[in-house]
Backbone as XML, in Angstrom:
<?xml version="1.0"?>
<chain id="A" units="angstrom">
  <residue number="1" name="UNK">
    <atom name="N" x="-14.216" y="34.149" z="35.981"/>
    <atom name="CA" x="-14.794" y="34.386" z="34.667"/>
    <atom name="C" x="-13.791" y="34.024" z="33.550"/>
  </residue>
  <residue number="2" name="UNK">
    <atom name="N" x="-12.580" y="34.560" z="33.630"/>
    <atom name="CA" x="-11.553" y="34.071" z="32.725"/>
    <atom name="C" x="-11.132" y="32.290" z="32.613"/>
  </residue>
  <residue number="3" name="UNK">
    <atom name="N" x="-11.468" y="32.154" z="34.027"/>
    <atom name="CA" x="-11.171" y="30.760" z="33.694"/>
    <atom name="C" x="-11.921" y="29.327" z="32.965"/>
  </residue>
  <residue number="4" name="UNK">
    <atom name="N" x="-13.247" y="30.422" z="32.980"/>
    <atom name="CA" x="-14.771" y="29.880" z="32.172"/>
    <atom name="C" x="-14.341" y="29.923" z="30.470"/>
  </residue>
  <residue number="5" name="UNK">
    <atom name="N" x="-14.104" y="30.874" z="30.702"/>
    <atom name="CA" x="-13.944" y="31.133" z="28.894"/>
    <atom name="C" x="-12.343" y="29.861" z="28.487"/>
  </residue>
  <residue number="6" name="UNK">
    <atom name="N" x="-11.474" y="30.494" z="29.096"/>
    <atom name="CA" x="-10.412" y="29.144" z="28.653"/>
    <atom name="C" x="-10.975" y="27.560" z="28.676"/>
  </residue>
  <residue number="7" name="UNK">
    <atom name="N" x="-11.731" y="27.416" z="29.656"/>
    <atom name="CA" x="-12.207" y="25.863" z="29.723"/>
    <atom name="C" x="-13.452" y="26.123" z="28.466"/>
  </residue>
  <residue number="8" name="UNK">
    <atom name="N" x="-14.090" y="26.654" z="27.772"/>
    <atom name="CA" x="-15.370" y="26.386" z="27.069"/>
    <atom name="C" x="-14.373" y="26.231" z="25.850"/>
  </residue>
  <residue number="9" name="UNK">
    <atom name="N" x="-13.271" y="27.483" z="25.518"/>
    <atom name="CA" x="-12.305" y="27.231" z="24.724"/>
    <atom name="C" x="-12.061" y="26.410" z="24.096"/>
  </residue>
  <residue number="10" name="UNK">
    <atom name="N" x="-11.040" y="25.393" z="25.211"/>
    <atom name="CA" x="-10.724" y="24.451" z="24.892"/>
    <atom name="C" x="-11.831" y="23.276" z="24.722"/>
  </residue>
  <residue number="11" name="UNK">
    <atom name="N" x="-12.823" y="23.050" z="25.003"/>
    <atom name="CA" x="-13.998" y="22.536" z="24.725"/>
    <atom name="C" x="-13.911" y="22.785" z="23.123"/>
  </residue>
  <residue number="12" name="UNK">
    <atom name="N" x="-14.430" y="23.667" z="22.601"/>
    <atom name="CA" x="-14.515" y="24.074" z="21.658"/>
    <atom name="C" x="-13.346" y="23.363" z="20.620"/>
  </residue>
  <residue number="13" name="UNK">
    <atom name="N" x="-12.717" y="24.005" z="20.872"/>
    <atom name="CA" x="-11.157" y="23.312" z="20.150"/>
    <atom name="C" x="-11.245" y="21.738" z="19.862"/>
  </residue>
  <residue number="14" name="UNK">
    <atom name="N" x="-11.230" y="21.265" z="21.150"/>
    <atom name="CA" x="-11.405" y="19.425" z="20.940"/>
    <atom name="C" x="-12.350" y="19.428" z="20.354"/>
  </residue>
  <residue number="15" name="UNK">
    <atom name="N" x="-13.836" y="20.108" z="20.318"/>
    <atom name="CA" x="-14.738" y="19.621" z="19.590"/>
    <atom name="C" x="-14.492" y="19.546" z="17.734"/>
  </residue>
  <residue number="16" name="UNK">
    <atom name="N" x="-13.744" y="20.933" z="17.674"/>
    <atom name="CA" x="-13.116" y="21.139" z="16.273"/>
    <atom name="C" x="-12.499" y="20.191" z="15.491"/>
  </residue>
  <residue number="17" name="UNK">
    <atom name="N" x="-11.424" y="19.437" z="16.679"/>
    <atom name="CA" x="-10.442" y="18.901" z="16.090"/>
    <atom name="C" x="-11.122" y="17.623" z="15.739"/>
  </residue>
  <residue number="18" name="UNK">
    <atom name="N" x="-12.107" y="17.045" z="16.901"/>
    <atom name="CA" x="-12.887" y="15.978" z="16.090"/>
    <atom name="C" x="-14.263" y="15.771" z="15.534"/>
  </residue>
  <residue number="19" name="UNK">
    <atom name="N" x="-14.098" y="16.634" z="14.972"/>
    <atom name="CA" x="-15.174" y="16.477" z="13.934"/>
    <atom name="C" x="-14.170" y="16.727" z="12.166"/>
  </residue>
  <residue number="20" name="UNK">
    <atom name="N" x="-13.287" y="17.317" z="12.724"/>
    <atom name="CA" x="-12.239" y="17.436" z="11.734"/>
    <atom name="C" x="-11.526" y="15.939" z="10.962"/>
  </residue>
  <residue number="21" name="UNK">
    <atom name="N" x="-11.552" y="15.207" z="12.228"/>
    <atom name="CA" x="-11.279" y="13.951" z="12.071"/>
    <atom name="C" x="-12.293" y="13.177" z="11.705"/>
  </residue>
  <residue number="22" name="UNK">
    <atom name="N" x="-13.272" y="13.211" z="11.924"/>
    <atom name="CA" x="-14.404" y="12.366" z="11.575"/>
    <atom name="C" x="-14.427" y="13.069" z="9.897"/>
  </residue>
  <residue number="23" name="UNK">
    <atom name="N" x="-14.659" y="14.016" z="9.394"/>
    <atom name="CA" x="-15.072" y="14.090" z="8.283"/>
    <atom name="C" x="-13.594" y="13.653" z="6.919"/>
  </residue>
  <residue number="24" name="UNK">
    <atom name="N" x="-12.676" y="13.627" z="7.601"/>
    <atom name="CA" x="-11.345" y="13.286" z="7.157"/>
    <atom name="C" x="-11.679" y="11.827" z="7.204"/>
  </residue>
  <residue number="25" name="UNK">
    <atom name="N" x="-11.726" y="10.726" z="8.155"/>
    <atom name="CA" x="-12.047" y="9.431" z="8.012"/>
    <atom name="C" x="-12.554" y="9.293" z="6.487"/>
  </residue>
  <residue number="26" name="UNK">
    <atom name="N" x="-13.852" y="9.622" z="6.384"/>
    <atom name="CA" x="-14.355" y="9.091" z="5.611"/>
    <atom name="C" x="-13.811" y="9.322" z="3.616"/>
  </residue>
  <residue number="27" name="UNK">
    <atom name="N" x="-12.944" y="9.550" z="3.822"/>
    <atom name="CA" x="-12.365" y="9.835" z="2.507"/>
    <atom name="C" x="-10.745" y="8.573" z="2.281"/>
  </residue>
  <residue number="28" name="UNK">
    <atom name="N" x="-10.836" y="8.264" z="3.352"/>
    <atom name="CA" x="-9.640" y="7.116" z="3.761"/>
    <atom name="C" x="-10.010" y="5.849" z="2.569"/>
  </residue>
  <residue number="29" name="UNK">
    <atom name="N" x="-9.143" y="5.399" z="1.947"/>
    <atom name="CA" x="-9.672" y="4.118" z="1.399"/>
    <atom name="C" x="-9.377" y="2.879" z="2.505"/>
  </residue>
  <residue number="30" name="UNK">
    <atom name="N" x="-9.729" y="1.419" z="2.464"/>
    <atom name="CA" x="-9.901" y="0.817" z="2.501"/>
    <atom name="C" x="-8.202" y="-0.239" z="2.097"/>
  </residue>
  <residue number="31" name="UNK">
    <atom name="N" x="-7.860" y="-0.616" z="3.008"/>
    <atom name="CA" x="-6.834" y="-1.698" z="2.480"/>
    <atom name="C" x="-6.801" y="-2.866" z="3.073"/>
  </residue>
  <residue number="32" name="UNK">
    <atom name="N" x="-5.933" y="-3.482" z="1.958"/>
    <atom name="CA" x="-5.383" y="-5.025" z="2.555"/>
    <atom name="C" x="-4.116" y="-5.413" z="2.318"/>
  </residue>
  <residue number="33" name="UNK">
    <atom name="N" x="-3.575" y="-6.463" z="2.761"/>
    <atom name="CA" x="-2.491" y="-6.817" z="2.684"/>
    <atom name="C" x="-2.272" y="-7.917" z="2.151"/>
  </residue>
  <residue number="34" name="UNK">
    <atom name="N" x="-1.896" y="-8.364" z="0.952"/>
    <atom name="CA" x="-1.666" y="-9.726" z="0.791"/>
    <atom name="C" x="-0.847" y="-10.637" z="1.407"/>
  </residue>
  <residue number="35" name="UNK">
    <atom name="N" x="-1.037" y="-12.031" z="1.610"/>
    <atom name="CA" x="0.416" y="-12.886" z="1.962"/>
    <atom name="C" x="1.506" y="-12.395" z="0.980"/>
  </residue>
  <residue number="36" name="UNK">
    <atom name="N" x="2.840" y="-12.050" z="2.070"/>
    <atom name="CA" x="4.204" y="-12.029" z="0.732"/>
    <atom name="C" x="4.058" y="-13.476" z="-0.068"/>
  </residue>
  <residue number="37" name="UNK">
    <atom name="N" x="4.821" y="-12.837" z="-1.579"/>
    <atom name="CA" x="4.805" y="-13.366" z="-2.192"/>
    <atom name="C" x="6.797" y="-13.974" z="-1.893"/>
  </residue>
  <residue number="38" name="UNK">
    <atom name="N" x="6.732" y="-15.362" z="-2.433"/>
    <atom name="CA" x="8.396" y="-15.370" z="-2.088"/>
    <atom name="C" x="8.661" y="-15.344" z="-3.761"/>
  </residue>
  <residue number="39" name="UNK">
    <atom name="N" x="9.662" y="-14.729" z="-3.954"/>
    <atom name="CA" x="10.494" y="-14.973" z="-5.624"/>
    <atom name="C" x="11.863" y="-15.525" z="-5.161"/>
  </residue>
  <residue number="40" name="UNK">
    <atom name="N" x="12.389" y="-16.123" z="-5.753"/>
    <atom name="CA" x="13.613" y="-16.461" z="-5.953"/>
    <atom name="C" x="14.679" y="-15.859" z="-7.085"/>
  </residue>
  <residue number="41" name="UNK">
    <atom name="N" x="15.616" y="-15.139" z="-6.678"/>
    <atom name="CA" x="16.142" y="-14.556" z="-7.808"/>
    <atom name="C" x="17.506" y="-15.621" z="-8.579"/>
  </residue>
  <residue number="42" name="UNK">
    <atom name="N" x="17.569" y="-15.072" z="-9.763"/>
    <atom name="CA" x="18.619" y="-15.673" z="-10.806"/>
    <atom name="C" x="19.810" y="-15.882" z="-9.914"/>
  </residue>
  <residue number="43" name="UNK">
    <atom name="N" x="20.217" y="-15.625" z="-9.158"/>
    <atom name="CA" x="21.250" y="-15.949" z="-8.302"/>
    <atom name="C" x="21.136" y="-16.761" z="-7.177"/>
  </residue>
  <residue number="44" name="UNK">
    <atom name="N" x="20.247" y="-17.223" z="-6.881"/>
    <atom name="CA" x="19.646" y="-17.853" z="-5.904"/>
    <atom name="C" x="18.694" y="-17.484" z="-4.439"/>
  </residue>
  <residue number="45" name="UNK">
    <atom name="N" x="19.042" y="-16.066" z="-4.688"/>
    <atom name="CA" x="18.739" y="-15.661" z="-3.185"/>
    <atom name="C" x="16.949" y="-15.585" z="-3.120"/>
  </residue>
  <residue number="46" name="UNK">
    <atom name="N" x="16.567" y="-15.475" z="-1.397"/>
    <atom name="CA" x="14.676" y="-15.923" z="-1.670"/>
    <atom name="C" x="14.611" y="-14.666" z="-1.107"/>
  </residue>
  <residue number="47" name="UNK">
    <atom name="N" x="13.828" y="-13.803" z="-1.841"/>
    <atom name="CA" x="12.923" y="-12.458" z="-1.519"/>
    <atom name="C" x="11.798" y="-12.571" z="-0.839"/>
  </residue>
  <residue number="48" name="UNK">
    <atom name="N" x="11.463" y="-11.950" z="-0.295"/>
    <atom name="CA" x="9.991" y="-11.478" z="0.353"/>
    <atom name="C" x="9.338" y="-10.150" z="-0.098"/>
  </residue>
  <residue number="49" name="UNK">
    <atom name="N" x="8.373" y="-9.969" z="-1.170"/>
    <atom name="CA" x="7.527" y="-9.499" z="-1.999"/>
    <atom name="C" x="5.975" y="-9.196" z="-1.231"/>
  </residue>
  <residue number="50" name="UNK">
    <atom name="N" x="6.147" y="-7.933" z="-0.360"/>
    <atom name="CA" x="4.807" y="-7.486" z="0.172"/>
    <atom name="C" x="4.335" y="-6.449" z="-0.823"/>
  </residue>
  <residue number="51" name="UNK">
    <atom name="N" x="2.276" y="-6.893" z="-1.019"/>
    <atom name="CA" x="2.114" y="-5.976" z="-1.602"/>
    <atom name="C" x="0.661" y="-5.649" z="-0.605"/>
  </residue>
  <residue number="52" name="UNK">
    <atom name="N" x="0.065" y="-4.594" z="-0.314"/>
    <atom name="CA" x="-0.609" y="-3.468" z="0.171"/>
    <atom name="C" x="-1.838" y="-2.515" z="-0.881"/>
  </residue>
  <residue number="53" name="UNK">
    <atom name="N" x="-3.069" y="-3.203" z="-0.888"/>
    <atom name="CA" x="-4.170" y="-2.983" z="-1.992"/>
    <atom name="C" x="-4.706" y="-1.845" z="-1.282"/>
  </residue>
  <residue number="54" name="UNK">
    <atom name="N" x="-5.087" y="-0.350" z="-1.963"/>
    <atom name="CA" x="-6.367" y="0.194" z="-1.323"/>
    <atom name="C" x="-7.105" y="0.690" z="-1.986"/>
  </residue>
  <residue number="55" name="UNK">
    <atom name="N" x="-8.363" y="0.335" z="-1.474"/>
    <atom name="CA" x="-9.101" y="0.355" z="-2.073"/>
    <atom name="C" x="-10.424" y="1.088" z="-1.909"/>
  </residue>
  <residue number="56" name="UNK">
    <atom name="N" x="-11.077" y="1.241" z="-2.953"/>
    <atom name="CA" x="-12.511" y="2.359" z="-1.629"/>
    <atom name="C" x="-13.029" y="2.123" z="-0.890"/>
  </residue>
  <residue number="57" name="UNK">
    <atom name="N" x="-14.030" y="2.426" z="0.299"/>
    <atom name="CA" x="-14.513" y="1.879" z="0.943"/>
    <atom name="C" x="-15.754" y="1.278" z="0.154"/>
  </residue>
  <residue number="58" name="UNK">
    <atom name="N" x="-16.171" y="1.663" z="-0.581"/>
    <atom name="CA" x="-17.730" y="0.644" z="-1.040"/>
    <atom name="C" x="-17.212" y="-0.596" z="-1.873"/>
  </residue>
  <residue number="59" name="UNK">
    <atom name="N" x="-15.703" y="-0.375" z="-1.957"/>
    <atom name="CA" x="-15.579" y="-1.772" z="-2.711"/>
    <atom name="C" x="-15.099" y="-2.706" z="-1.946"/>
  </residue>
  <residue number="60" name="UNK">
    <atom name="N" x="-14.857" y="-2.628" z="-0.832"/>
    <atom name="CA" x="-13.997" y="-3.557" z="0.118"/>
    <atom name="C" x="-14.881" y="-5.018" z="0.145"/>
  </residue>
  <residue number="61" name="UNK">
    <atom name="N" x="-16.226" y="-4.995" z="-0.379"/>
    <atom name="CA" x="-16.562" y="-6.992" z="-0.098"/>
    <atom name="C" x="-15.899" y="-7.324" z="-1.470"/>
  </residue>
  <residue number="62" name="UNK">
    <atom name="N" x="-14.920" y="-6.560" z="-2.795"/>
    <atom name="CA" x="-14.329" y="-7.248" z="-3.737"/>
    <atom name="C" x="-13.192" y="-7.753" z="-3.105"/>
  </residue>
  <residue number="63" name="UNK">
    <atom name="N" x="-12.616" y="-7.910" z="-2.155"/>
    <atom name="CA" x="-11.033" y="-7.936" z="-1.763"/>
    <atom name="C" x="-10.743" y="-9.389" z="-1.948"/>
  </residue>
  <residue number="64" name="UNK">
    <atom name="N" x="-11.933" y="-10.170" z="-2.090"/>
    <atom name="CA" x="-11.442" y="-11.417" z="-2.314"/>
    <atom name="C" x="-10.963" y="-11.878" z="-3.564"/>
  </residue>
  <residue number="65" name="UNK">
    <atom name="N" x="-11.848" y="-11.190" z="-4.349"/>
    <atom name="CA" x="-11.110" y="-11.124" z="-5.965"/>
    <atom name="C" x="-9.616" y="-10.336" z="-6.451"/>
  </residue>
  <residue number="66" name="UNK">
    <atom name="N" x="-9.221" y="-10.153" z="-5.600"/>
    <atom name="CA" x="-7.675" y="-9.193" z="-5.284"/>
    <atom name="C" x="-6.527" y="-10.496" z="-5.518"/>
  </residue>
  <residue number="67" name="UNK">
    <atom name="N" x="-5.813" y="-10.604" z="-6.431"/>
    <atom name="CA" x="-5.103" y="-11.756" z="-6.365"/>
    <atom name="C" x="-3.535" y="-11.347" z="-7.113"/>
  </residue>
  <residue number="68" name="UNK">
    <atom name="N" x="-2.503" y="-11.729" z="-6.772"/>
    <atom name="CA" x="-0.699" y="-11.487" z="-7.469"/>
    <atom name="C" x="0.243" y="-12.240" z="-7.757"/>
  </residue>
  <residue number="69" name="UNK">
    <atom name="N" x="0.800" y="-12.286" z="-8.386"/>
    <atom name="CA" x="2.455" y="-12.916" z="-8.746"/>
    <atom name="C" x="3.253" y="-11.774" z="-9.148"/>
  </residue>
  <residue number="70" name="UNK">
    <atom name="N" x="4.812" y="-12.414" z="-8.887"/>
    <atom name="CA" x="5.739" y="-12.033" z="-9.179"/>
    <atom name="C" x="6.503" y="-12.708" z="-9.967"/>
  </residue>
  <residue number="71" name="UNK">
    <atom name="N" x="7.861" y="-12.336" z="-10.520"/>
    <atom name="CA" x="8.882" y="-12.978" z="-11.534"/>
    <atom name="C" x="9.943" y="-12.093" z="-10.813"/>
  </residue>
  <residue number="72" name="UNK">
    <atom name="N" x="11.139" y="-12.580" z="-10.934"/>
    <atom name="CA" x="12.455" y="-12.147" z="-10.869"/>
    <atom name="C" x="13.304" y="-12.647" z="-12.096"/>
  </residue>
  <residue number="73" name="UNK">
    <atom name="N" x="13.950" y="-11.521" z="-12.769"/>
    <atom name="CA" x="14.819" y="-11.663" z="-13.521"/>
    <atom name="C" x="15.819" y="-11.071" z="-13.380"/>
  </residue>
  <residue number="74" name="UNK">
    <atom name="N" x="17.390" y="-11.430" z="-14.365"/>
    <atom name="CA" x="18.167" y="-10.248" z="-13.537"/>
    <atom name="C" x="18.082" y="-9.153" z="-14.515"/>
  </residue>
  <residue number="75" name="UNK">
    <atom name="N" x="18.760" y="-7.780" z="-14.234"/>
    <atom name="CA" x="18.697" y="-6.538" z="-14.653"/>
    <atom name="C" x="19.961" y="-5.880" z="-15.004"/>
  </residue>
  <residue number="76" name="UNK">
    <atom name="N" x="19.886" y="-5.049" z="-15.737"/>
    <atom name="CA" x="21.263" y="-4.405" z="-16.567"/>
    <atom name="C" x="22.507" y="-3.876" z="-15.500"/>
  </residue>
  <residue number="77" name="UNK">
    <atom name="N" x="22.288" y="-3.914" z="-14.302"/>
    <atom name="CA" x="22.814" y="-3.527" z="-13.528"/>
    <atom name="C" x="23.415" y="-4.132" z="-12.737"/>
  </residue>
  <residue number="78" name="UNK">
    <atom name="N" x="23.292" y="-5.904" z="-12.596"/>
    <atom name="CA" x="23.815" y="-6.906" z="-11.682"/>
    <atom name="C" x="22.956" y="-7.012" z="-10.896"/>
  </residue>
  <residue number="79" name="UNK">
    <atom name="N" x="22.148" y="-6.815" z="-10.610"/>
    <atom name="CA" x="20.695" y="-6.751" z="-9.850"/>
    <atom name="C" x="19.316" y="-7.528" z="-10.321"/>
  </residue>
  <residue number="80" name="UNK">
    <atom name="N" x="18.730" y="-7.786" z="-9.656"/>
    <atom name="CA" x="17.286" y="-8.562" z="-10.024"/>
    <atom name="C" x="16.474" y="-7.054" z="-10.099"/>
  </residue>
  <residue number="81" name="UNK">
    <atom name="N" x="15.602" y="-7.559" z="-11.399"/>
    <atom name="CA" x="14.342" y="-7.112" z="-11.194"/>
    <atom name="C" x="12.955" y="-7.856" z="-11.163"/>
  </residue>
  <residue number="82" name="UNK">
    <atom name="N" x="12.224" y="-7.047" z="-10.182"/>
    <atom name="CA" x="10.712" y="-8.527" z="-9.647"/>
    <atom name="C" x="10.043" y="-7.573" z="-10.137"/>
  </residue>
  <residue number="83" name="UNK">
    <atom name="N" x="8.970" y="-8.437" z="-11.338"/>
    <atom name="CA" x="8.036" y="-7.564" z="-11.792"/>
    <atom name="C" x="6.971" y="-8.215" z="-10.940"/>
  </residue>
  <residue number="84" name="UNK">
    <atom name="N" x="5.992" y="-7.284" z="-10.546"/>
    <atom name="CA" x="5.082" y="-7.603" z="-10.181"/>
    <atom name="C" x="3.709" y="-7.329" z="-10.401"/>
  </residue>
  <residue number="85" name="UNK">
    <atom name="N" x="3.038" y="-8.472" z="-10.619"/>
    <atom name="CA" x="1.441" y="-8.073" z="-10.824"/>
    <atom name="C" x="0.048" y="-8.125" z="-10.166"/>
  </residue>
  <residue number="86" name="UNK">
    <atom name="N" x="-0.343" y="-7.640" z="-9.811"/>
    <atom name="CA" x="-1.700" y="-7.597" z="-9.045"/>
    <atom name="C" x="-3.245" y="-7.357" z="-9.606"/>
  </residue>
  <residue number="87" name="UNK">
    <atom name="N" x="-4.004" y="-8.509" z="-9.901"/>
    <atom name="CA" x="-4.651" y="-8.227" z="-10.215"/>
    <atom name="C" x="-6.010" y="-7.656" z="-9.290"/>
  </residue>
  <residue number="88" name="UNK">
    <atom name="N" x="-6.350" y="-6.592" z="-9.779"/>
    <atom name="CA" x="-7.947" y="-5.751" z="-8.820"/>
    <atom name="C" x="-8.489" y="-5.769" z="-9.956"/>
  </residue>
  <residue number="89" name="UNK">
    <atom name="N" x="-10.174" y="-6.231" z="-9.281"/>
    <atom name="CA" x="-11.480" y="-5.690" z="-9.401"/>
    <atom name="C" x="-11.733" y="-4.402" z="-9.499"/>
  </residue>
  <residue number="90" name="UNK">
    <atom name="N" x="-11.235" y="-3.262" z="-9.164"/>
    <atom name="CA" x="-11.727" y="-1.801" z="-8.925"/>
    <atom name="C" x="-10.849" y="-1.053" z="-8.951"/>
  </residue>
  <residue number="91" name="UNK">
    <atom name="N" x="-10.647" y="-0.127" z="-9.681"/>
    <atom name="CA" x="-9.639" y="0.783" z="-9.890"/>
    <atom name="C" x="-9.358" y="0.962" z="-7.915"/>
  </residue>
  <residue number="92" name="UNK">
    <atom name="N" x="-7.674" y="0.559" z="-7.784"/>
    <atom name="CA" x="-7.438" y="0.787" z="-6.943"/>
    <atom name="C" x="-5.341" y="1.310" z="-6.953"/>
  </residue>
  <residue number="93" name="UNK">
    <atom name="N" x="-5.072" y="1.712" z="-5.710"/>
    <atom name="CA" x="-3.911" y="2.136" z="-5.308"/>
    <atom name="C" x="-3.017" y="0.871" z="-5.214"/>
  </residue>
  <residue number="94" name="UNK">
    <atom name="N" x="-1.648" y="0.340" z="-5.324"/>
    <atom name="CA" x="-1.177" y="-0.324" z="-5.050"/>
    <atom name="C" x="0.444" y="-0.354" z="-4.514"/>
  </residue>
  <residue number="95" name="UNK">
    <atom name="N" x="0.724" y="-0.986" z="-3.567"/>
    <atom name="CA" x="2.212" y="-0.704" z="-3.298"/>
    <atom name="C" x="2.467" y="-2.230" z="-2.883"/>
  </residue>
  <residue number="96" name="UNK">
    <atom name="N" x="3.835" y="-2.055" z="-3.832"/>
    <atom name="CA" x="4.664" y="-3.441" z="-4.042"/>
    <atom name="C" x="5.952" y="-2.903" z="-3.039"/>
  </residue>
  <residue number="97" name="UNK">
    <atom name="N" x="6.577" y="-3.686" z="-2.357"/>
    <atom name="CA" x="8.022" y="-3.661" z="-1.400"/>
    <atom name="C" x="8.492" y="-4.570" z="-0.910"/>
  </residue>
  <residue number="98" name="UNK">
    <atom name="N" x="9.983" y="-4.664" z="-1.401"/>
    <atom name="CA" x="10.872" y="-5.368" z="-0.770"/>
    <atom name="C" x="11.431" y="-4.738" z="0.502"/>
  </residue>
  <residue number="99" name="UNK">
    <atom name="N" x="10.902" y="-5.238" z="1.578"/>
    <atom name="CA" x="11.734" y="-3.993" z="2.616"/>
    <atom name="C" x="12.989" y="-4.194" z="3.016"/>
  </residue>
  <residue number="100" name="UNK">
    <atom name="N" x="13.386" y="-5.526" z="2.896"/>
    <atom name="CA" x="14.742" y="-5.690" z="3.431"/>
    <atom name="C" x="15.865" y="-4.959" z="2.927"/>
  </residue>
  <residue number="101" name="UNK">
    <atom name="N" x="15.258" y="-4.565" z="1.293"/>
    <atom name="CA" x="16.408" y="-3.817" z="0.140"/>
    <atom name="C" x="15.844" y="-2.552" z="0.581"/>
  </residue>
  <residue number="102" name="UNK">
    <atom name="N" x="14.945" y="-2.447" z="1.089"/>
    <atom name="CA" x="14.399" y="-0.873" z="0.970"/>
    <atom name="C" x="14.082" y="-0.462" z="-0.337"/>
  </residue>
  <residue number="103" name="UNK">
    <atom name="N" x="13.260" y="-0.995" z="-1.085"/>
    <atom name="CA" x="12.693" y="-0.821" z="-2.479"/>
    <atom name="C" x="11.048" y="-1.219" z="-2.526"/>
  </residue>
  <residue number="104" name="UNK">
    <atom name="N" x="10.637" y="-0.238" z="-3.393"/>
    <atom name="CA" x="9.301" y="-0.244" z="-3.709"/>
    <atom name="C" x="8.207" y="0.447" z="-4.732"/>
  </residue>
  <residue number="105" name="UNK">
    <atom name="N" x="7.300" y="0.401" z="-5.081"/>
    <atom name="CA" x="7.121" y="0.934" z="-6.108"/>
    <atom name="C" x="5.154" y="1.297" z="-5.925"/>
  </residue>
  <residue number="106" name="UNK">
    <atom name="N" x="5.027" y="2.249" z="-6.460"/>
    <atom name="CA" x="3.352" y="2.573" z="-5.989"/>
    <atom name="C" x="3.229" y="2.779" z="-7.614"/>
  </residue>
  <residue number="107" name="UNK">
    <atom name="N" x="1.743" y="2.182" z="-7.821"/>
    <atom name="CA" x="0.755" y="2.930" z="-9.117"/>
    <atom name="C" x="-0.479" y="2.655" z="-8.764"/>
  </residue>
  <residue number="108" name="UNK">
    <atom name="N" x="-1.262" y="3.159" z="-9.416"/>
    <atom name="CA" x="-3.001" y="3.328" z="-9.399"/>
    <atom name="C" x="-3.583" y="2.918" z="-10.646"/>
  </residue>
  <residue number="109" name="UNK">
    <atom name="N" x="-4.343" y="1.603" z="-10.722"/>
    <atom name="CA" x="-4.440" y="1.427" z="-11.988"/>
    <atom name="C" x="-6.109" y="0.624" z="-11.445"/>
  </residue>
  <residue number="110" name="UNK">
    <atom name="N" x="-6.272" y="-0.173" z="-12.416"/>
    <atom name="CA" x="-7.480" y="-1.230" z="-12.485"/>
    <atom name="C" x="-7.549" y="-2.737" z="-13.334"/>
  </residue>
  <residue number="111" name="UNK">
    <atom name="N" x="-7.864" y="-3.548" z="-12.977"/>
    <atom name="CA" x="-7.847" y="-4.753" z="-14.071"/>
    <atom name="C" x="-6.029" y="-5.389" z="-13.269"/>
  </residue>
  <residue number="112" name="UNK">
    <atom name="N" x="-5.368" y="-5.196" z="-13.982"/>
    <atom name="CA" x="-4.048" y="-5.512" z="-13.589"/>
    <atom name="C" x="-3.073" y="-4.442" z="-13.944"/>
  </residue>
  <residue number="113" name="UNK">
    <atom name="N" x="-1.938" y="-4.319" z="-12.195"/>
    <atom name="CA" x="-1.199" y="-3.341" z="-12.071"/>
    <atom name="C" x="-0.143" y="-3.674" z="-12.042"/>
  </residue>
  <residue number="114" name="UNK">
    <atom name="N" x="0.586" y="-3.343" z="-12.823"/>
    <atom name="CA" x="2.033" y="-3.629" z="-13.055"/>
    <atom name="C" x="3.145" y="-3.032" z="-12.395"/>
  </residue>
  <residue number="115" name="UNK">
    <atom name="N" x="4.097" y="-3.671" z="-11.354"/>
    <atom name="CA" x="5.192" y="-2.741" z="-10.736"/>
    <atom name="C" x="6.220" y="-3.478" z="-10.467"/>
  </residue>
  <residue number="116" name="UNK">
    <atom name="N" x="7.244" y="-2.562" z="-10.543"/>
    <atom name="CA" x="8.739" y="-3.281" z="-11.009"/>
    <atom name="C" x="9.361" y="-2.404" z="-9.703"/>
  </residue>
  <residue number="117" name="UNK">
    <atom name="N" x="10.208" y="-3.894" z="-9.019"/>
    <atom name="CA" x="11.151" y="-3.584" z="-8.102"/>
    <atom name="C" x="12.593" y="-3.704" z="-8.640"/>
  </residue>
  <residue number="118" name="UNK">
    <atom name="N" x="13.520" y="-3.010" z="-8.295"/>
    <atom name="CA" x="15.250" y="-3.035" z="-8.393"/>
    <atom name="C" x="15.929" y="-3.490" z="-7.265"/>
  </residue>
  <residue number="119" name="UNK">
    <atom name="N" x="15.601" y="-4.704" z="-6.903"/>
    <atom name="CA" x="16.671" y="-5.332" z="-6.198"/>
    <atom name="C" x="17.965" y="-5.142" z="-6.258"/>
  </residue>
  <residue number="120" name="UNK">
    <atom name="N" x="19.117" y="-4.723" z="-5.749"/>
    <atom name="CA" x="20.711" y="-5.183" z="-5.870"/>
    <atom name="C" x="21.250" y="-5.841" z="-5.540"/>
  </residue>
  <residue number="121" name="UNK">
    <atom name="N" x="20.682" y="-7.446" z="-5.956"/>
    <atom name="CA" x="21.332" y="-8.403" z="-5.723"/>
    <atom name="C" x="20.925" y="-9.269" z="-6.796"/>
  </residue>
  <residue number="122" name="UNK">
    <atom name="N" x="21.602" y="-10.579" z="-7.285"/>
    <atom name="CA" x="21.181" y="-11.258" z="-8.447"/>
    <atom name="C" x="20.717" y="-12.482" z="-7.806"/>
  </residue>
</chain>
C-alpha cells in the first residue's frame, strides 16, 4: 500500500512539473541570430560583432525585416568603441557581443536599437 502511494506521488509530481513547463514555454520569446557582423577597429584589428534578436512569438514571420551595422571608433580609454545598430520591426530585446573581449550590451527598444560595446583594444 505504501508503495502505491509513493509511485502515484511521484506520478503526480512529474505531471506537475510538466505542465509547469508547458505553461512557462509559452511566454518564451522567439529569437534569431544574425550573421556576425566583422568591424575593423582604428588600430587595425578585425572583430567579430554577434547580435541575438528576440522577439515575440506572433512576430517571428517579421525576422526577415531584422537587419544591422556596426562602426568602430576609438574611445577615451585606448580602446575601441563599436556602436551598434539593429534595426526591428517590433518592439523587441536585443543583445550585441564581442565574445572574444567578453563584452556586451542588452536593450529593448523598437524601430532602431542602439548598443555600444568597449572593446580594449584600438
Amino acid at each position: 500500500m505504501r508503495a502505491r502511494s509513493v509511485v502515484v506521488g511521484v506520478l503526480v509530481a512529474g505531471a506537475m512539473l510538466l505542465a509547469a513547463q508547458v505553461s512557462a514555454s509559452a511566454n518564451v520569446a522567439w529569437c534569431i541570430s544574425d550573421p556576425p557582423i566583422l568591424v575593423v577597429t582604428p588600430g587595425g584589428h578585425n572583430l567579430t560583432v554577434n547580435n541575438q534578436v528576440y522577439l515575440p512569438p506572433y512576430a517571428k514571420h517579421l525576422k526577415s525585416r531584422i537587419y544591422d551595422t556596426a562602426f568602430a571608433t576609438p574611445d577615451s580609454t585606448g580602446g575601441t568603441l563599436v556602436t551598434v545598430y539593429v534595426f526591428v520591426p517590433e518592439r523587441a530585446q536585443v543583445v550585441s557581443s564581442a565574445n572574444r573581449w567578453r563584452v556586451s550590451d542588452t536593450k529593448d527598444g523598437s524601430t532602431v536599437v542602439t548598443l555600444y560595446l568597449h572593446v580594449p583594444i584600438t
